[in-house]
DOKOLKOL-303593 format. One record per atom (N, C-alpha, C): x, y, z; residue number from 1. Coordinates in Angstrom, 1 decimal. Atoms other than C-alpha are relative to their C-alpha. Layout:
<rs>
[[X; Y; Z]; NUM]
...
</rs>
This chain:
<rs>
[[0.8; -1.2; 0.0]; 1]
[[0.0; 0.0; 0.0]; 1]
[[0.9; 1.3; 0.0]; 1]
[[-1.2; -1.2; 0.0]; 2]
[[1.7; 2.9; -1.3]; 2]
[[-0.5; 1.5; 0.7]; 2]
[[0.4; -1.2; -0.8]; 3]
[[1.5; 6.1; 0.8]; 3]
[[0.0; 1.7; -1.0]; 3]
[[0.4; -1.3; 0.8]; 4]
[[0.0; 9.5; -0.6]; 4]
[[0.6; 1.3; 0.9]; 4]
[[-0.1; -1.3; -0.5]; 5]
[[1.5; 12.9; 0.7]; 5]
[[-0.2; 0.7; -0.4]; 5]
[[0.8; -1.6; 0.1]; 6]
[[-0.4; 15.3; -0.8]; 6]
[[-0.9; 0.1; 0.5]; 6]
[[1.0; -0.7; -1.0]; 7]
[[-2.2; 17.9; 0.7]; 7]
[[-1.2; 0.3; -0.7]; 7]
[[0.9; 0.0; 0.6]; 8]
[[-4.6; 18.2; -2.3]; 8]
[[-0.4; 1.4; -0.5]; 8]
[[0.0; -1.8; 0.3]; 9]
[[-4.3; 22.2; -2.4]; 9]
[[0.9; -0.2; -1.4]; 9]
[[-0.5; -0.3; 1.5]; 10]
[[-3.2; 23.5; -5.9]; 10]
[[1.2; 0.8; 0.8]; 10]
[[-0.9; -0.5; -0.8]; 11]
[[0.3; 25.0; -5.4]; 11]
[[-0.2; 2.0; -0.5]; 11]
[[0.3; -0.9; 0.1]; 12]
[[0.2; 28.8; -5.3]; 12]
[[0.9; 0.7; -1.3]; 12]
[[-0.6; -0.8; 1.7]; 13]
[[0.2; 30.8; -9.1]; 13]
[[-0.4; 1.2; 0.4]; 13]
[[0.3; -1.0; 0.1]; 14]
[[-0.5; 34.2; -8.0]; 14]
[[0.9; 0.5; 1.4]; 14]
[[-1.1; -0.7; -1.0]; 15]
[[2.3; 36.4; -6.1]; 15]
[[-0.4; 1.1; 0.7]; 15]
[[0.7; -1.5; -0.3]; 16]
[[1.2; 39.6; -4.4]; 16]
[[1.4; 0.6; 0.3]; 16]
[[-0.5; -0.9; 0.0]; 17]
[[3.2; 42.4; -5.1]; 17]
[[0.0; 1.5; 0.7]; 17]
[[0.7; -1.2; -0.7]; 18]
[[1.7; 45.0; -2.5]; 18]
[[1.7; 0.3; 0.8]; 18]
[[-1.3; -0.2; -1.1]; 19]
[[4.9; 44.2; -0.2]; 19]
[[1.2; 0.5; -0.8]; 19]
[[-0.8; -0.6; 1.0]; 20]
[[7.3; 44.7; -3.2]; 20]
[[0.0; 1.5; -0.2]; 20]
[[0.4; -1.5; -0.1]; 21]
[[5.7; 47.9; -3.8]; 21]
[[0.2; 0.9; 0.9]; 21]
[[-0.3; -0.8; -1.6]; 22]
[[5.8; 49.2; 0.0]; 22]
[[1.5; 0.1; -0.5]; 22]
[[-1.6; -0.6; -0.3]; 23]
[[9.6; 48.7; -0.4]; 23]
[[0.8; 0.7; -0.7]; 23]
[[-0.1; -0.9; 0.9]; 24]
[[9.9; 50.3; -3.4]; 24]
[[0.1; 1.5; 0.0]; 24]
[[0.1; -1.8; -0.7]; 25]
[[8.2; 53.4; -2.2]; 25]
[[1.0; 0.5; 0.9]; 25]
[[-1.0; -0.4; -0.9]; 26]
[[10.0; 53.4; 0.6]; 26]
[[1.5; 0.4; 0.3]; 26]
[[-1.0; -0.1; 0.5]; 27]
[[13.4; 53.3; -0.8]; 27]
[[0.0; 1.1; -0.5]; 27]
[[-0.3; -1.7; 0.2]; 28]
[[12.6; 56.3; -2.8]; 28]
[[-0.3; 1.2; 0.6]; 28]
[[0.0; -1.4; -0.6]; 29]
[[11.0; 58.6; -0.5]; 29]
[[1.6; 0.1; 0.8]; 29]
[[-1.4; -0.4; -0.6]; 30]
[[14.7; 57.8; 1.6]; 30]
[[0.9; 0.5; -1.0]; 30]
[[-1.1; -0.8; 0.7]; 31]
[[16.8; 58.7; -1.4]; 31]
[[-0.4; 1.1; -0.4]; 31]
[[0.7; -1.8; 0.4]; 32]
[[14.7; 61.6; -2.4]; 32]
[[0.4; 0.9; 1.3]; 32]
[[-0.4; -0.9; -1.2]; 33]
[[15.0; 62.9; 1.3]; 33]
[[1.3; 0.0; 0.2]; 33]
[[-1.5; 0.3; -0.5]; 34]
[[18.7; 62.1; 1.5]; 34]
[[0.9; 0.7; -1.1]; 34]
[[-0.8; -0.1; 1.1]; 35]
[[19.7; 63.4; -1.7]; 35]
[[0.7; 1.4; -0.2]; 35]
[[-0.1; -1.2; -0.1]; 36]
[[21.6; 66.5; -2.2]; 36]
[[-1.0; 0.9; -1.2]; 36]
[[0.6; -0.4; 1.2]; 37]
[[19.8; 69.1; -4.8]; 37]
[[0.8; 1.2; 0.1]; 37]
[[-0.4; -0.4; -0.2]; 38]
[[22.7; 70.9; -4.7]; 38]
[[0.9; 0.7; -1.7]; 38]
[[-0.2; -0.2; 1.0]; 39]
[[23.9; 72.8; -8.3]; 39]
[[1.6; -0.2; 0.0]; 39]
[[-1.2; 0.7; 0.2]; 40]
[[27.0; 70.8; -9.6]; 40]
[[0.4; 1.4; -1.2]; 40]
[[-0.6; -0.8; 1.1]; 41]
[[29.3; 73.3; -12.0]; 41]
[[1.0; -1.1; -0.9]; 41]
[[-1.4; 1.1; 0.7]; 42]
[[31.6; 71.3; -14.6]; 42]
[[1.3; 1.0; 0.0]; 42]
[[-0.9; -0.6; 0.1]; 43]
[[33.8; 74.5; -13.8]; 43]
[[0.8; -0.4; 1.7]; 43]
[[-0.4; 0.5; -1.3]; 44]
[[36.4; 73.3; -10.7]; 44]
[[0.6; 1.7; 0.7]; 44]
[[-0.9; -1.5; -1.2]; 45]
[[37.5; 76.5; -8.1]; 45]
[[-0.4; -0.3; 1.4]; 45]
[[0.0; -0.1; -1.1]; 46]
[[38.4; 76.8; -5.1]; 46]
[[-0.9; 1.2; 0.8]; 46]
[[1.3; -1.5; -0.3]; 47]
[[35.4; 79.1; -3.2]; 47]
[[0.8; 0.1; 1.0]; 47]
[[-0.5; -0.3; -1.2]; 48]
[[36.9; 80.8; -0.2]; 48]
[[-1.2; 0.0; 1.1]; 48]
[[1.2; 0.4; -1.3]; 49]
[[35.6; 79.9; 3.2]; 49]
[[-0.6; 1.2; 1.0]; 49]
[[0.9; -1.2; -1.1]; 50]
[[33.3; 81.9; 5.6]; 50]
[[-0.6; -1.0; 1.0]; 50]
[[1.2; 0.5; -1.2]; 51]
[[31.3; 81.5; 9.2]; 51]
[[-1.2; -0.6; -1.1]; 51]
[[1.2; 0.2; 0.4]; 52]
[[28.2; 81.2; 7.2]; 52]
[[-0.4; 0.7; -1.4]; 52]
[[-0.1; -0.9; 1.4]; 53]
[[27.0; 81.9; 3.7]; 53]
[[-1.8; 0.0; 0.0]; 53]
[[1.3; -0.4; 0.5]; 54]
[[23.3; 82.7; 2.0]; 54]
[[-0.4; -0.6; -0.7]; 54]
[[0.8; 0.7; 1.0]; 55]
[[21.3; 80.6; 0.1]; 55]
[[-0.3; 0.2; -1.7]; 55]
[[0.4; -0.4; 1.3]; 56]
[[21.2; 81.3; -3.9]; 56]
[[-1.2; -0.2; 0.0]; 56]
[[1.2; 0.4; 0.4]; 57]
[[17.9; 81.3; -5.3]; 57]
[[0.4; -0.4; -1.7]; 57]
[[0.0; 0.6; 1.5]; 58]
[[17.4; 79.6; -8.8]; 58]
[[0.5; 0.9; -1.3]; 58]
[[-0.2; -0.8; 1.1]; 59]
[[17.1; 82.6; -11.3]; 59]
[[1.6; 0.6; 0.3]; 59]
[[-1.3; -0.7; -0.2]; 60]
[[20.9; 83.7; -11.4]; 60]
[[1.0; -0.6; -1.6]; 60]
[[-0.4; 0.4; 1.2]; 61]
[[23.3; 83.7; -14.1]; 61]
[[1.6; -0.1; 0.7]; 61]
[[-1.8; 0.9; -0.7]; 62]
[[26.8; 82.1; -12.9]; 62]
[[1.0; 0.8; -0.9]; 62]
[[-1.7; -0.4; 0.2]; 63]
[[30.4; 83.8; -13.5]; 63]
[[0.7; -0.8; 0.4]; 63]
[[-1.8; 0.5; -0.3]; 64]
[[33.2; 81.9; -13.1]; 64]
[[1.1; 0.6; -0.5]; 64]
[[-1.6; -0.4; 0.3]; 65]
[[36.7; 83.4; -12.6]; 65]
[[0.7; -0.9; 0.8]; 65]
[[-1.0; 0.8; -0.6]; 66]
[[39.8; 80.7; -12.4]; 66]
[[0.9; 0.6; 0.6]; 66]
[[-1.2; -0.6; -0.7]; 67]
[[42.5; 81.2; -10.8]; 67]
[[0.9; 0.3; -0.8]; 67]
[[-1.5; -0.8; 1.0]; 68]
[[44.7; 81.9; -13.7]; 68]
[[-1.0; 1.1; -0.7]; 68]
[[0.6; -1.1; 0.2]; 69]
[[41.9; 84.8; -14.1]; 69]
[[-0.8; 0.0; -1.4]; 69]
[[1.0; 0.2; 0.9]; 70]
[[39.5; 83.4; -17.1]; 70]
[[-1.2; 0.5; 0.4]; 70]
[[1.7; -0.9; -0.1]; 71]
[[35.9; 84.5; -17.2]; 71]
[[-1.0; -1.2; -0.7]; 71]
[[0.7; 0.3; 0.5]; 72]
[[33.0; 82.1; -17.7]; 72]
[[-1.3; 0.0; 0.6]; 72]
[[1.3; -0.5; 0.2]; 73]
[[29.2; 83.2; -18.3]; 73]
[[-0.7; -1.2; 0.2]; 73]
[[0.7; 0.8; 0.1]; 74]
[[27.2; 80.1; -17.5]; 74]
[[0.5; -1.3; -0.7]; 74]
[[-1.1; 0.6; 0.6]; 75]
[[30.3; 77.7; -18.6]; 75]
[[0.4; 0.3; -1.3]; 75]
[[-1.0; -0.1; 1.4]; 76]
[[31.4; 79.6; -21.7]; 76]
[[0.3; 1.3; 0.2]; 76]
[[-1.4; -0.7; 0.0]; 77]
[[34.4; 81.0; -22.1]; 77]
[[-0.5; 1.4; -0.7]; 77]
[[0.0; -1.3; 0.8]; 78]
[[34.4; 84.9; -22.8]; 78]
[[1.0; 0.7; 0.9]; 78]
[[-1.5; -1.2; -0.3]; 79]
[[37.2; 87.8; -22.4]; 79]
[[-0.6; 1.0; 1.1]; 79]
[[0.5; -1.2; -0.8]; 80]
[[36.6; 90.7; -19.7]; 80]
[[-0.4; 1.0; -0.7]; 80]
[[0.6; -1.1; 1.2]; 81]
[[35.9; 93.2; -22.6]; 81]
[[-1.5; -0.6; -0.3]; 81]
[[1.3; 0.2; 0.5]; 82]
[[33.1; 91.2; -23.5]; 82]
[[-1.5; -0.3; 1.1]; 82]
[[1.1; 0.9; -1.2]; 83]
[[31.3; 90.1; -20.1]; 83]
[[-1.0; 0.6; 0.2]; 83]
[[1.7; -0.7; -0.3]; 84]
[[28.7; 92.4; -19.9]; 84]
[[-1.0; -0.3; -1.4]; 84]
[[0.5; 0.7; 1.9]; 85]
[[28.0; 91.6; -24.0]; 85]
[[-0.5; -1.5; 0.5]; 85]
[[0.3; 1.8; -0.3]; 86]
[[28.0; 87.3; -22.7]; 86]
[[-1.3; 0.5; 1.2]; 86]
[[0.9; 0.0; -1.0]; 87]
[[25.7; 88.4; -19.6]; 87]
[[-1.1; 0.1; -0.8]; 87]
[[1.3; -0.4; 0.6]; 88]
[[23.3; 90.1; -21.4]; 88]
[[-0.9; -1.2; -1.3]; 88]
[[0.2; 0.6; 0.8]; 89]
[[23.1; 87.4; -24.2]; 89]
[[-0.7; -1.5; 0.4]; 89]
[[0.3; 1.0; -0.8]; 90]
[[22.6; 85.0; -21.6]; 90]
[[-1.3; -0.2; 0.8]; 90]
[[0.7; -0.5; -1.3]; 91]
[[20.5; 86.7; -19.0]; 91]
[[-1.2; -0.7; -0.3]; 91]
[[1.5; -0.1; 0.3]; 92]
[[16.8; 86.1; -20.7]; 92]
[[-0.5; 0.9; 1.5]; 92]
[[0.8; -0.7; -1.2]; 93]
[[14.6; 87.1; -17.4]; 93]
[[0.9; -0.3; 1.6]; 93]
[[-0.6; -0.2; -1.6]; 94]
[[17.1; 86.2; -14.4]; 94]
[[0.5; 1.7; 0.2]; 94]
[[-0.4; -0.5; -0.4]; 95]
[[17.8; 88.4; -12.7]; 95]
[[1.1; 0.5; 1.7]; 95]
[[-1.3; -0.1; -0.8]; 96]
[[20.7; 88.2; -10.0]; 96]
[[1.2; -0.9; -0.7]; 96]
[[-1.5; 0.5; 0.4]; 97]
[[24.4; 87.3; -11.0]; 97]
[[0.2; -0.8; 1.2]; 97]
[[-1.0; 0.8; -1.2]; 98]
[[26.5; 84.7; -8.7]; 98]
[[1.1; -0.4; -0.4]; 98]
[[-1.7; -0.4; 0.2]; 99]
[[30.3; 85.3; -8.8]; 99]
[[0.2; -1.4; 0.5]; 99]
[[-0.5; 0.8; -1.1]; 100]
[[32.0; 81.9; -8.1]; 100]
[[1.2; 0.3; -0.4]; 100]
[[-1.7; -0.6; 0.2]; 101]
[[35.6; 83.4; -8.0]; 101]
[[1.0; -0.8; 0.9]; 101]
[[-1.0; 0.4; -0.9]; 102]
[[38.6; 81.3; -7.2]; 102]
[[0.9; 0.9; 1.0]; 102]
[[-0.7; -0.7; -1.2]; 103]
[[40.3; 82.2; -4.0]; 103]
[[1.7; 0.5; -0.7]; 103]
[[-1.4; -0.4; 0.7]; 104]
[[43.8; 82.5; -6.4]; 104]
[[-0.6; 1.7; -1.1]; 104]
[[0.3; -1.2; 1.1]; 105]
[[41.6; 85.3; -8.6]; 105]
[[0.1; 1.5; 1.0]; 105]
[[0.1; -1.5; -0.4]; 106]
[[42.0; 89.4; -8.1]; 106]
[[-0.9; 0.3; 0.5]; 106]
[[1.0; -1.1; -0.4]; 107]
[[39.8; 91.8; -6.5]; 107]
[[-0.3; 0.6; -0.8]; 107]
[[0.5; -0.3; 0.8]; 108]
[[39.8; 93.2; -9.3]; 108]
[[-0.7; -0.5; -1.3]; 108]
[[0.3; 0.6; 1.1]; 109]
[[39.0; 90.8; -11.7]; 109]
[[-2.2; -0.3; 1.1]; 109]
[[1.4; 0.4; -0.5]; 110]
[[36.0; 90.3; -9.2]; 110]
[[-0.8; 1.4; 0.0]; 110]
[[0.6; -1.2; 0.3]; 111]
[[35.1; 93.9; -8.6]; 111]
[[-0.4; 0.3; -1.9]; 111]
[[0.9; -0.5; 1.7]; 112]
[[34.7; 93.9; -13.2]; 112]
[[-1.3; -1.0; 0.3]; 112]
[[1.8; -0.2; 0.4]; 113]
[[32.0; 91.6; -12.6]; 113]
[[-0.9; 0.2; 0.8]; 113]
[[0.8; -0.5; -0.3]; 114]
[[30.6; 92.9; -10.3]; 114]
[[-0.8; 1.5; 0.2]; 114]
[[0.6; -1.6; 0.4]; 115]
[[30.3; 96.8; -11.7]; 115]
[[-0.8; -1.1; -1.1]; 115]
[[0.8; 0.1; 1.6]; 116]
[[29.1; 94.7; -14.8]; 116]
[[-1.2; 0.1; 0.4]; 116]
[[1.1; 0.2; 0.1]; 117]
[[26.2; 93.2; -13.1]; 117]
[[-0.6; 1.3; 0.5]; 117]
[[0.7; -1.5; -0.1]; 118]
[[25.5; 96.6; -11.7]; 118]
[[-0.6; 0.8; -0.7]; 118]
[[0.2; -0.8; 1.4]; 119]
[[25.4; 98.3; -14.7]; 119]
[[-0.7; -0.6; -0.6]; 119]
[[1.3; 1.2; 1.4]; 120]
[[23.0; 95.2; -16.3]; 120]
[[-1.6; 0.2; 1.3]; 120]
[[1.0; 0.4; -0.9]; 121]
[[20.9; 95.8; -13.1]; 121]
[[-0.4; -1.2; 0.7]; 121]
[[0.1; 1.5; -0.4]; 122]
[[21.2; 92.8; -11.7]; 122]
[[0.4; 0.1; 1.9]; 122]
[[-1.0; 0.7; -1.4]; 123]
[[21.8; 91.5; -7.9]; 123]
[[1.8; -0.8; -0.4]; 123]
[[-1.5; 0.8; 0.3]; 124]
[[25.5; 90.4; -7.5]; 124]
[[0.1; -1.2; 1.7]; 124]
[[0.0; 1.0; -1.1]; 125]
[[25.9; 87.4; -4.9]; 125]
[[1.1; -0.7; -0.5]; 125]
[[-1.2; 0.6; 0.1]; 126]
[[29.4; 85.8; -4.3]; 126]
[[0.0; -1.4; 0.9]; 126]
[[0.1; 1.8; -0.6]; 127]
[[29.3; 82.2; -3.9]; 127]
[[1.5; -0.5; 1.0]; 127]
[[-0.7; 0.4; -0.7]; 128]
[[31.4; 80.9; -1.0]; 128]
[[-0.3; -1.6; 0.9]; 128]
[[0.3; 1.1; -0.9]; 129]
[[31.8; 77.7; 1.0]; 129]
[[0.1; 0.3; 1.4]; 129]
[[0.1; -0.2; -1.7]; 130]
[[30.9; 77.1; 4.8]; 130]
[[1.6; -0.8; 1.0]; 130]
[[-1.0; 0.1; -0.8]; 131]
[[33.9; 77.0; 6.7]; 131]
[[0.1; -1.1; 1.0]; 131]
[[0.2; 0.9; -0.8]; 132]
[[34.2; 73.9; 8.7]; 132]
[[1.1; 0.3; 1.5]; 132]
[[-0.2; -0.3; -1.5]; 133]
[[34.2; 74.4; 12.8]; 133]
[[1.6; -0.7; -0.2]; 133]
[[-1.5; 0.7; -0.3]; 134]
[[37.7; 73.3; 14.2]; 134]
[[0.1; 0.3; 1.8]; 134]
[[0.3; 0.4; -1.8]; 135]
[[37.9; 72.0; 18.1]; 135]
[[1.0; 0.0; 0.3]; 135]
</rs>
């Protein structure tokens, strides 16, 4: 007498995906809250440090000055003769400038752009990094 071990139930064809889904969600709300949304430049400079800096807001039109004293309008390259010419071509409706001036660049190379944006009517705001404490 040969012995039967089945249980006579069908084996299960239907998966539920609800749990998959929870962890799905879940994972993205943590990388969304974790994420920086922090504006990357493909230009590299050194920002000089401060106690505390200011928040940009979105509408701005980016300067970069290197430290061997180049000039770029929103990552392209133009001459100091022409930077109020590149601003303007650039600008559409922003209106504030944000200087990110290497710590090796002049005072004066930072004071031209910032008569320019004066002269274009613009805010001028100098991008800096936050200074890390020391114990």
């Amino acid at each position: 007498m040969p012995l039967d071990f089945s249980t006579g139930r069908k084996p299960l064809s239907v998966f539920s995906l609800a749990g998959l889904t929870d962890i799905v969600l879940l994972l993205l709300i943590f990388f969304l809250l974790t994420s920086s949304f922090v504006t990357q430049y493909g230009l590299q400079v050194n920002l000089p440090r401060v106690n505390a800096t200011a928040p940009l807001e979105q509408q701005y039109v980016a300067v970069t000055i290197t430290d061997d004293g180049r000039f770029f309008v929103d990552q392209e390259e133009t001459t100091e003769e022409d930077l109020a010419l590149t601003i303007t071509e650039i600008r559409a409706d922003r209106t504030a400038l944000a200087v990110y001036a290497d710590q090796e660049a002049t005072i004066s190379q930072l004071a031209t752009v910032a008569s320019t944006g004066s002269f274009l009517g613009m805010r001028v705001a100098i991008a800096t990094d936050v200074m890390e404490e020391s114990n």
